[in-house]
N, C-alpha and C positions, 0 to 999 in steps of 0.2 A: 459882163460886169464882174465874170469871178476872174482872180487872176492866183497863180501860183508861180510860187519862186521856189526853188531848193539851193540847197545850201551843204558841203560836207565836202565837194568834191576833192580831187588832187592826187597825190604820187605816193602810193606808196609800194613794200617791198612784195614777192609773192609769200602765200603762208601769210601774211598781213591782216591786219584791218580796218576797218571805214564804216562809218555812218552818217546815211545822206538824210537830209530832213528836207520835206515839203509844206509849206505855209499857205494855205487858200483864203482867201481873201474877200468880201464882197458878200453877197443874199445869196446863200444855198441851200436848196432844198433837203429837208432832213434826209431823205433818201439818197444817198448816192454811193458811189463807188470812187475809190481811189485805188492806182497802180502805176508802178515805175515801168517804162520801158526803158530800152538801151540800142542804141547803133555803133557798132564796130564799124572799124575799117572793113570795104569793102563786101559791107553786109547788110542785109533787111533790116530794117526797126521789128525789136521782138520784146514782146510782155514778157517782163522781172517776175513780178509780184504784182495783187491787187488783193485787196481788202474792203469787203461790203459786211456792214455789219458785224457779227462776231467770225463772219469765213473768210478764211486767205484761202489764195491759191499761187504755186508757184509752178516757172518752167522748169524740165528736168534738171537740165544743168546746172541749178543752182539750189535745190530741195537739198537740204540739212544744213546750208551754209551761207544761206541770206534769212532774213526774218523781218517782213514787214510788222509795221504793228503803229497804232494812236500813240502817239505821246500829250500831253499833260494840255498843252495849247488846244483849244477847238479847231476842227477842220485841220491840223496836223497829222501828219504820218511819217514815221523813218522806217529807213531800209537800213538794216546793220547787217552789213557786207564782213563774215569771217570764212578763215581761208580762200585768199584772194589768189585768184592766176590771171597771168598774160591774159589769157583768151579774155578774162572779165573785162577788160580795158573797153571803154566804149563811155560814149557821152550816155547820160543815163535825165531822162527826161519823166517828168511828174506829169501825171493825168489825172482827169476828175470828168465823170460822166455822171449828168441828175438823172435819177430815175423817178422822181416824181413830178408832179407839182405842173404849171403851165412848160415848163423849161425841160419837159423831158427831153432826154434824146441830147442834150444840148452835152457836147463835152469841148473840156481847155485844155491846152497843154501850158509845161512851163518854156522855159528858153534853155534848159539843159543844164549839165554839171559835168565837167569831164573829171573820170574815174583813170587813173593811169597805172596799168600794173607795171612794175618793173627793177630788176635791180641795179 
């Protein structure tokens, strides 16, 4: 019943930047967690960022130059993507996992956003 959409995605230069937004949608439990992953070409799906409560965490290759964080909407979160490289290029997909409530354990994904570095 929960659905999430993002939004932000597209082309931009490297040194650049971007900011993706996720919208959750539906009965969620106060308890949960939200984080971005991303799939490149020819690579694993790997956690961006996620944010429970007041704690982020991020993967290395992106710690000082991504910054998830709540915006103003309930159940929203962006990810503001600065200094952007090639490598970052990947569809970049919204998650949401309940940790409380009947629905633990329960997580969604969105449908993605492709992120394109390039000059």
């Amino acid at each position: 019943q929960v659905q999430l959409v993002e939004s932000g995605g597209g082309l931009v230069q490297p040194g650049g930047s971007l900011r993706l937004s996720c919208a959750a949608s539906g009965r969620i439990d106060p308890i949960y967690l939200m984080a971005w992953f991303r799939q490149g070409p020819g690579k694993q799906r790997e956690m961006v960022a996620s944010i429970t409560g007041g704690t982020t965490n991020y993967t290395d290759s992106v710690k000082g130059r991504f910054t998830i964080s709540r915006e103003n909407a309930k159940n929203t979160v962006a990810l503001q993507m600065d200094s952007l490289r090639p490598e970052d290029t990947a569809t970049y997909y919204c998650y949401l996992i309940e940790l409380g409530g009947i629905n633990y354990g329960q997580a969604y994904w969105g449908k993605g956003t492709l992120v394109t570095v390039s000059s």
